[in-house]
C-alpha angles and dihedrals in degrees: 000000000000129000140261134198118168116228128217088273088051101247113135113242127211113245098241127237115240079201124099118236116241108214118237118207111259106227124190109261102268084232113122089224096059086089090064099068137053124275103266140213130185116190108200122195120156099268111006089231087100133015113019088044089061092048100050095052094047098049093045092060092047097054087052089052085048090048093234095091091107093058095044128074120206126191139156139201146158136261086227135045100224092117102018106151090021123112116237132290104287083235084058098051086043091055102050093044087055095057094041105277147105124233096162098109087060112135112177114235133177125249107263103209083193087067083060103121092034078070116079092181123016103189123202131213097207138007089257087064090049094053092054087042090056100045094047087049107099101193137028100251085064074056104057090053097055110103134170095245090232098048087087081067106092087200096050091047093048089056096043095250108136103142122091100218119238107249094180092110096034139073130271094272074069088059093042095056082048093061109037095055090038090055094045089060095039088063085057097042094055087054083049092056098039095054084040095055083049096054092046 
């Protein structure tokens, strides 16, 4: 069971592993109806006011330049309900805007562990996140999709830095650091989807 400790605003946080993540290789649900429906990525985060959203923007945007966006669905959601029908952190809009792109449709959702085989990677932000993901998954195919978001950037993993650090009680310096290492993986992470709708 993971852990919970409250903060000073009241929102629980994840105890957090020492540990690295060792990346496990996401593989499409065996299913025969998984070809029916859209490769699919789920950004998690705690709330989806910060970082997911940031991911799945940003992502969004890289796999149009890339001319595979249509065949791609990109989502995002949080491992609590504390801000479920809420948009994104203003410092998260700012932030986005700043760099080129547009985070005020954001409304925030919770992570529905029944959609799991209708998810072909659930990335998470922090180890914390990967704890919860694993326990909701019911099978170990929803295993298998579960992925630390930063494991797709050779030089984070490399250094052992797989976590994407909560910036909801810092500056934004905080959301600047968010950005800049969430949209590093994400350039290897279109490559990623692209070889792996080739190979299916």
């Amino acid at each position: 069971m993971p852990m919970f400790f409250p903060n000073q605003r009241g929102r629980p946080h994840h105890a957090l592993s020492t540990q690295p993540c060792t990346p496990k290789s996401p593989v499409r649900d065996n299913d025969p109806m998984a070809t029916q429906h859209p490769y699919t990525v789920n950004y998690v985060c705690s709330g989806n006011i910060c970082r997911s959203p940031i991911g799945e923007v940003t992502l969004r945007a890289m796999l149009d330049e890339a001319g595979i966006g249509d065949q791609v669905r990109v989502i995002s959601s949080g491992t609590g309900d504390w801000h479920v029908g809420d948009p994104a952190d203003h410092r998260t809009v700012d932030v986005l805007e700043k760099h080129g792109y547009d985070g005020s449709q954001h409304r925030a959702t919770q992570f529905d562990p029944t959609q799991f085989e209708e998810y072909d990677l659930v990335l998470a932000a922090d180890y914390g996140h990967e704890r919860v993901l694993n326990r909701l998954a019911r099978t170990d195919d929803d295993r298998k999709k579960i992925q630390m978001l930063r494991s797709f950037d050779p030089e984070s993993v490399s250094r052992g830095e797989l976590e994407v650090p909560d910036p909801y009680l810092g500056t934004r310096a905080d959301f600047e650091n968010v950005i800049d290492q969430v949209t590093t993986a994400n350039r290897h992470l279109v490559d990623y989807i692209a070889q792996q709708m080739k190979a299916n």
